[in-house]
VEXDRENKE-619869 format. One line per 3 residues: number of its first residue (from 1); their letters; for each residue x, y, z of C-alpha. Coordinates in Angstrom, 3 decimals, padded with zeros to 6 digits. Last residue first. Layout:
BEGIN
NUM) A) X,Y,Z | ...
//
This chain:
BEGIN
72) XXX) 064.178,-018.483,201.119 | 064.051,-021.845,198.776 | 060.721,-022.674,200.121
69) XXX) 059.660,-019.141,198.731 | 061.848,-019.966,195.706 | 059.438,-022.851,194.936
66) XXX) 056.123,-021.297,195.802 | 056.898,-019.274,192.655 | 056.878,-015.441,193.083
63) XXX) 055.822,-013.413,189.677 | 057.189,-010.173,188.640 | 060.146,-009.557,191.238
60) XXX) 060.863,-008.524,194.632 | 062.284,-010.639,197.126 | 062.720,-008.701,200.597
57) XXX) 065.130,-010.370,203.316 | 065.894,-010.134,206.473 | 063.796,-007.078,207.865
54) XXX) 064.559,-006.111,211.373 | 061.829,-006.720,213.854 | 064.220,-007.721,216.260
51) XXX) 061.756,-010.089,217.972 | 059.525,-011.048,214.880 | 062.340,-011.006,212.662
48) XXX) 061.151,-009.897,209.211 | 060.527,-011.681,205.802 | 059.082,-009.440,202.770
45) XXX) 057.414,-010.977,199.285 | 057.289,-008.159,196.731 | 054.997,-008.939,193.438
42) XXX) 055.041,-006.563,190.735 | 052.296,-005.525,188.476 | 052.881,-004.363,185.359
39) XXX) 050.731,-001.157,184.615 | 053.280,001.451,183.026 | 053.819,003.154,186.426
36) XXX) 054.219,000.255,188.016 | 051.924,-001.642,190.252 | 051.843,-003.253,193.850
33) XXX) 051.875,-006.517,195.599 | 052.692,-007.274,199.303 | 053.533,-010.625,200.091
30) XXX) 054.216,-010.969,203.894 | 056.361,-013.277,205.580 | 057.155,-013.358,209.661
27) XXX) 059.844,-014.866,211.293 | 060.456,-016.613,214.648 | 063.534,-017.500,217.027
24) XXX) 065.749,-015.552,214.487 | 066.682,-013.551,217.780 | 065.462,-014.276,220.866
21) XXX) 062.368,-014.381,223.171 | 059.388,-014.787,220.488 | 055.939,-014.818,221.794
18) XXX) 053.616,-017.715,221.213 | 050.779,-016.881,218.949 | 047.351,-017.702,221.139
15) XXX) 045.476,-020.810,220.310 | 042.040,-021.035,218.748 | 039.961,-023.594,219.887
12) XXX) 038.734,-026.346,217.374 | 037.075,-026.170,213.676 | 036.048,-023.105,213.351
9) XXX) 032.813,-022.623,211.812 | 032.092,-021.799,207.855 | 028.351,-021.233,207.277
6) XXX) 027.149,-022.930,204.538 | 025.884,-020.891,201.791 | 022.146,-020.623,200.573
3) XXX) 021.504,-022.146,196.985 | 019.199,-019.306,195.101 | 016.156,-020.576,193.391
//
């Protein structure tokens, strides 16, 4: 007999992102990962100004510790 999954409900009301008025007020990080032509795998981790929407930095390497994302 097959267990039946819980259904996952939020747990309070959700609240709307605030808007950024100036620069470096907010950024934004993505991870973005993508292969080379011989198979390994590369890992790019991107941080952009939400207001400017300029891109200030881009790591890009083959594995991303949680320590040099504090680090950035």
């Amino acid at each position: 007999m097959r267990k039946r999954r819980k259904v996952k409900r939020p747990t309070g009301e959700r609240q709307p992102l605030a808007a950024s008025h100036h620069v470096n007020d907010t950024w934004s990080t993505d991870f973005v990962m993508d292969a080379l032509s011989s198979g390994r795998r590369i890992k790019c981790l991107t941080v952009v100004d939400d207001f400017s929407r300029e891109c200030v930095d881009i790591a890009v390497d083959h594995g991303i510790g949680g320590e040099y994302v504090v680090r950035l």
